[in-house]
N, C-alpha and C positions, 0 to 999 in steps of 0.2 A: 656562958661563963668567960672571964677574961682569960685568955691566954688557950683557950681550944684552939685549935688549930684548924680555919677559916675552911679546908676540903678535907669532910666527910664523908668516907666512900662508903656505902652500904651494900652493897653488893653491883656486880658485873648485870647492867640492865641488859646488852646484847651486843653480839658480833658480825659484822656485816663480811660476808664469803662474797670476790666476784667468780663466777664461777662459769663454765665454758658448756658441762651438759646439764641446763638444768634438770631435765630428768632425773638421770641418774642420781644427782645430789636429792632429788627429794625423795626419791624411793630410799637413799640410804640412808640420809634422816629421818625418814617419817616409819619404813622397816623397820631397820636397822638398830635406831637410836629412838624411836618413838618420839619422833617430837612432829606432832601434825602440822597441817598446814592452815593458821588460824586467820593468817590476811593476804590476800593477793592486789597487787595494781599492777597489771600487766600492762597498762598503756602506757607507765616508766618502766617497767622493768624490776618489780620489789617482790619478793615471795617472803612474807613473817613467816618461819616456824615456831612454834612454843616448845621451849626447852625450862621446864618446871616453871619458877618463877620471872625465867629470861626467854629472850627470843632471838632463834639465829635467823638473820635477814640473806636471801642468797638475790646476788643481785647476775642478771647473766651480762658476761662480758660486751656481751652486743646488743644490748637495751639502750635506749637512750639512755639513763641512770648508768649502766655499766661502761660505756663510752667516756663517760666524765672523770671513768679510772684509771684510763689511758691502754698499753695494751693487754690482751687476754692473759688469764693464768698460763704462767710457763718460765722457761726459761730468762727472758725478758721482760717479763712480766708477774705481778703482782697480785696476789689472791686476796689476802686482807685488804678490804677501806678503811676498815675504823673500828676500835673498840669503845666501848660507852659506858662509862661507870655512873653506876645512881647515887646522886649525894644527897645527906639526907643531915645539915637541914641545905637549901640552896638561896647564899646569900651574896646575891650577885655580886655586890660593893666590897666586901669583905672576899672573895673570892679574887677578882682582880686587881687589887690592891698585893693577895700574896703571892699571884702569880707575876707581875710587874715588879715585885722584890726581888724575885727569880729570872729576871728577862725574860722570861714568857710571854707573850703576846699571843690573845683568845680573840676570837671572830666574837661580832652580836649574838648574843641569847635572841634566839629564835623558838617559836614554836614545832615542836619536831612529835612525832609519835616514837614509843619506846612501850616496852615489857608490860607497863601499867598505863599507857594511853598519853595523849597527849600532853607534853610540861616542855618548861622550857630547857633549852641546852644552848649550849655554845663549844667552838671548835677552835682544837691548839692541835703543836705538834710537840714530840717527842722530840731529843734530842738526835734520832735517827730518822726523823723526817714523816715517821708514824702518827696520823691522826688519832686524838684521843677526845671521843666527844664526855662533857659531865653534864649529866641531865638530872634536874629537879624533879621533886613531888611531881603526880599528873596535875591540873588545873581539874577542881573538883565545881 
């Protein structure tokens, strides 16, 4: 319809933790908060949990994937990578057209996995320098 507003957020697809034990983060997740552990790639460094319809990603500080976040969770350091909102509907053209109204500048839509599998996203930052990824439908 004319005049909707081009980002559509349907819900928080997942939150990426870097994280120092990942142990501990999975027994507290997966205990704790019941969220299992539904995908691993240990050879980057990525652990998917499922958190109902979302999925928290723990990435450990010293994976190669974790290293790309600069240093360990701490005082000098940073535990969030990135938040991921699912847009629904995701129209690329009309998406950076209103984000470039806004001085915003977004990275290439890339093919990323997310809560529902593979779709595409693309990567901006916050006004506080916080990556915020928007990812599309999965590719069915």
């Amino acid at each position: 319809m004319p005049g909707e507003h081009p980002i559509a957020v349907r819900e928080l697809d997942h939150v990426v933790l870097r994280v120092s034990d990942l142990d501990a983060m999975i027994a507290f997740y997966g205990a704790v908060l019941n969220c299992q552990v539904e995908r691993r790639l240990d050879d980057i460094g990525l652990i998917q949990l499922r958190a109902g319809r979302s999925i928290i990603d723990l990435v450990p500080a010293d994976s190669p994937l974790g290293r790309e976040g600069g240093a360990a969770p701490g005082v000098g350091g940073r535990n969030l990578d990135h938040l991921c909102l699912r847009l629904e509907p995701f129209d690329e053209a009309a998406i950076r057209r209103h984000l470039a109204a806004h001085g915003v500048a977004a990275g290439p839509v890339e093919p990323r996995y997310g809560a529902e599998g593979e779709g595409p996203s693309m990567y901006l930052l916050d006004p506080e320098r916080n990556t915020v990824e928007l990812k599309g439908p999965p590719y069915r």
